[in-house]
C-alpha angles and dihedrals in degrees: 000000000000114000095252088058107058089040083062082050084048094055095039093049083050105059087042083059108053092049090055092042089053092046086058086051107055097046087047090238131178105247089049097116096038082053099059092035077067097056096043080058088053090048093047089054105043088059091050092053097035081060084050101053076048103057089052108102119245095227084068120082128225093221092054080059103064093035078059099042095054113194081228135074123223083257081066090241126136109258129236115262110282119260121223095236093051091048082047088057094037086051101046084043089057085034095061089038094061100043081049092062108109099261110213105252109278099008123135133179112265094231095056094034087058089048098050094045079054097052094050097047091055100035081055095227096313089101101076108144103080092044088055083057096059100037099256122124128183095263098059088047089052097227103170123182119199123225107259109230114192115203102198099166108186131196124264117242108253136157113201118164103215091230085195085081084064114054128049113300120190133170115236122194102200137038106263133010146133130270118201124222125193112231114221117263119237099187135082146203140288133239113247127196111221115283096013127120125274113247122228113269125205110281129235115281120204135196106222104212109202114216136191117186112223123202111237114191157135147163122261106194120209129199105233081223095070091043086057100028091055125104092206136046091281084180097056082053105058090034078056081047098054090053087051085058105053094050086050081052100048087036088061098045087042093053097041089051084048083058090056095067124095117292131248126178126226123193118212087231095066104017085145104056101038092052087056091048084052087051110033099035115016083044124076104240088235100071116095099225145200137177113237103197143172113253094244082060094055096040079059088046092044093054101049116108137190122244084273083062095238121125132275098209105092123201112260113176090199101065118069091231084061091221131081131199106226092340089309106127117230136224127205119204127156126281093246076054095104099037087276131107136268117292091035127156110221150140157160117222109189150071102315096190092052091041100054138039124205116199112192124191106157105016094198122328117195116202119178110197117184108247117222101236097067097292153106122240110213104209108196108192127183121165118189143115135238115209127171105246105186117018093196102056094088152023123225103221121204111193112224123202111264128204 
């Protein structure tokens, strides 16, 4: 019996087996362990004999091996059944035979040729032993690994108040129109004796402030190999970056409206005291007020001391600063805020939502358009209009060097 044979017995004498052994197990019965103790044995040696059929080269042929194994011995009598370890040592006899046959140079079997090509492909090009073997090399395979960029862009650090939470901000539904704004009133009632008419009081006077929404835009292009090379959401960053850009853009035409206010000079030498004369005297006692400053003005401020040498800023969780001078919350744009350069000294101190008016017809509006070279066009829109309400809500301080 050839060894593919009684592998075929082995298999048939297995299935026979299990159902037997499940049988055993379903009625409970005594011999169900020896049962399946029998079918992990099948199993074992049909794993033994199923390495064997695969140790056997592929250039022999099954057929050459019965003409050689004869059923009968040179007496002429039958021989006994084949034992598996005489059909082993048959099989690794034919098998160093064969691999001893003269193999024409460069020449490899298709089947391990074919096997070799496939670990090396999918090992991509860290499987090389085998191809040594058979004399192929990466190179001659052509496996070729790119380098991997990786395009991790991060946002820069920066700290912007958005000044148009601040003011009054209103939304408007069509392109131009008027807001009105109550004066305060600055009279005040009669005294009246019982049952006698009620004499006319002062009526309501209102500041009619004219706006006019203006469109604000552009067009931001992106490579869609950027979009796909990213290893982040590249889009999600420059939609993060268009927002960026529309507070930088109210907080302009905010500042530059808040320019625009009444003057009042500081010098360096009693910044103190003459920020307190601004608030508590040039300003009407009604207006709740804030100081909107450069940061070069509040790293002056922040550094000041008393003549106990502590600090005069106090911490104020309300303000986004987090610090306040005398209960006055403070807040920190940059020093370009107000149209200057850098390392200005400059503020408002006022009632920002009496003092500006923010009309807001279209708050930010993305809009991505396919480009036509392989990319994507960002198109950040806002549409609105800054106009000064009430003039006399605040004072524009420029700080002058003291002695």
């Amino acid at each position: 019996m050839t060894i593919q044979e009684e592998l075929t017995q082995k298999k048939t004498n297995l299935r026979a087996k299990i159902s037997e052994a499940r049988q055993a197990v379903a009625d409970k019965a005594d011999n169900a362990d020896n049962l399946m103790q029998e079918v992990r044995d099948y199993e074992s040696d049909i794993k033994k004999l199923k390495e064997l059929v695969d140790a056997m080269p592929d250039t022999l042929d099954d057929k050459d091996d019965d003409k050689g194994d004869s059923d009968k011995a040179n007496d002429g009598q039958p021989k006994s059944p084949a034992d598996p370890a005489d059909d082993q040592q048959r099989s690794n006899e034919k098998k160093k035979e064969a691999r001893s046959m003269p193999q024409p140079v460069g020449a490899t079997p298709k089947k391990e040729m074919r096997d070799v090509l496939n670990g090396i492909i999918h090992s991509k090009g860290e499987r090389r032993d085998d191809a040594t073997t058979v004399g192929i090399t990466s190179t001659d395979v052509g496996v070729l690994i790119p380098e991997e960029i990786i395009y991790n862009p991060e946002m820069e650090v920066k700290t912007v108040t958005d000044l148009t939470t601040l003011v009054t901000k209103t939304v408007v539904k069509s392109a131009s129109g008027k807001y009105p704004i109550l004066k305060r009133a600055n009279t005040k009632m009669h005294t009246v004796k019982e049952l006698e008419e009620s004499p006319e009081l002062s009526k309501p006077q209102f500041i009619d402030v004219s706006w006019e929404v203006v469109t604000r835009r552009g067009q931001i292009p992106i490579s869609q190999e950027s979009i796909d090379d990213a290893a982040v959401d590249l889009v999600g960053l420059v939609s993060q970056h268009a927002r960026e850009l529309k507070v930088n853009t109210s907080n302009a035409d905010v500042s530059a409206s808040l320019a625009t206010f009444q003057k009042a000079t500081v010098s360096e030498a009693t910044i103190v005291d003459d920020f307190k004369k601004v608030y508590n005297v040039l300003l009407d006692v009604a207006y709740n007020k804030t100081i909107v400053l450069t940061k070069s003005l509040y790293n002056l401020l922040d550094t000041l001391k008393d003549a106990e040498g502590r600090y005069l800023l106090q911490d104020q969780i309300g303000s986004a600063s987090g610090k306040a001078l005398s209960n006055i919350p403070l807040e920190i744009v940059e020093d370009t805020a107000f149209g200057d350069v850098d390392g200005s000294k400059q503020a408002f101190i006022g009632d920002l939502k009496r003092a500006i008016l923010y009309a807001d017809r279209v708050d930010l509006e993305l809009q991505w358009v396919q480009y036509p070279i392989y990319g994507k066009i960002l198109e950040p829109v806002v549409r609105y209009d800054v106009k000064v309400a009430d003039p006399k809500a605040g004072y524009f301080v420029n700080i002058t060097p003291g002695a």
